[in-house]
C-alpha positions in Angstrom: -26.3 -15.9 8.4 -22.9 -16.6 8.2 -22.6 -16.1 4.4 -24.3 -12.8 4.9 -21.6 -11.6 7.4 -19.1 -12.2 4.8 -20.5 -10.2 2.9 -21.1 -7.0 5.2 -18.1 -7.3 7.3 -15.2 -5.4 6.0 -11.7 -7.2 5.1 -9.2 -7.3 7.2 -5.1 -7.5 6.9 -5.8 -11.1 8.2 -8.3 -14.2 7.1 -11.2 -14.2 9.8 -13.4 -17.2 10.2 -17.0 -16.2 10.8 -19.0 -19.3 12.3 -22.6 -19.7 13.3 -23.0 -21.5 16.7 -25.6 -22.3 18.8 -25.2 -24.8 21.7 -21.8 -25.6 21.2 -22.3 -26.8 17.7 -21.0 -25.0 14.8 -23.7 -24.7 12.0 -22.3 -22.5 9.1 -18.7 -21.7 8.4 -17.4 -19.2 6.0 -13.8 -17.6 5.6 -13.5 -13.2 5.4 -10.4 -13.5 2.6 -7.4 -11.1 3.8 -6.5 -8.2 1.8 -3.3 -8.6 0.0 -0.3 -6.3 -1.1 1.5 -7.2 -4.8 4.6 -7.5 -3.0 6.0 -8.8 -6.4 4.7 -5.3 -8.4 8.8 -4.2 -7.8 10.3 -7.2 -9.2 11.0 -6.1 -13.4 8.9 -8.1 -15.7 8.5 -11.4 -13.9 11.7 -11.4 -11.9 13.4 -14.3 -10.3 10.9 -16.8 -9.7 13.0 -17.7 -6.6 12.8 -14.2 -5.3 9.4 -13.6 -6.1 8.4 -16.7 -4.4 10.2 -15.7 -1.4 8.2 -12.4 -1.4 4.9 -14.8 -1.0 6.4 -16.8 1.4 7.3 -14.2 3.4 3.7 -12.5 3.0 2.1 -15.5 4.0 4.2 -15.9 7.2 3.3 -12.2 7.9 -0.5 -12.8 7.7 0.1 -16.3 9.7 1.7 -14.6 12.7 -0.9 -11.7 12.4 -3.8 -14.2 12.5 -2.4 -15.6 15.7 -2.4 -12.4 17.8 -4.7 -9.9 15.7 -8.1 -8.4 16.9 -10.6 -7.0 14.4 -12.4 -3.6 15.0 -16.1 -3.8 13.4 -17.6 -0.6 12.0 -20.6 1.0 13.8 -22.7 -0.1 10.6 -21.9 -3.6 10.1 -24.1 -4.5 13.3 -26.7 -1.6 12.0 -26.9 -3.7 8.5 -27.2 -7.1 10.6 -30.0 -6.0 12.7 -31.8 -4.5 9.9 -33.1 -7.4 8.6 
């Protein structure tokens, strides 16, 4: 079930962790990947490595704090697809 999810629930700015539980006990987990800007696209044929690094590092702090505090909106048709079958 939760595998499926994965695959009908759209990404998000922000890795989601999709879990089947019953009873308290978690019986499937599987991770929604985050979309992802090429924040190094601007930097001239390779760049700095220490700059583009920094870009990363700074990406992945963004997406950390977001993770924290963010709320995802499902679509109308994601639970339409799940209760289809």
């Amino acid at each position: 079930m939760a595998a499926r999810l994965v695959d009908i629930i759209p990404r998000q700015q922000f890795m989601v962790a999709i879990q089947a539980v019953v009873g308290g006990d978690v019986l499937a987990r599987e991770n929604l990947k985050a979309l992802r800007k090429d924040v190094t696209q601007k930097l001239k044929s390779g760049g700095d490595m220490q700059r583009r690094r920094k870009l990363l590092e700074q990406q992945a702090e963004g997406k950390k704090r977001l993770r924290m505090v963010g709320n995802i909106a499902l679509p109308r048709e994601t639970f339409i697809k799940v209760y289809k079958r």
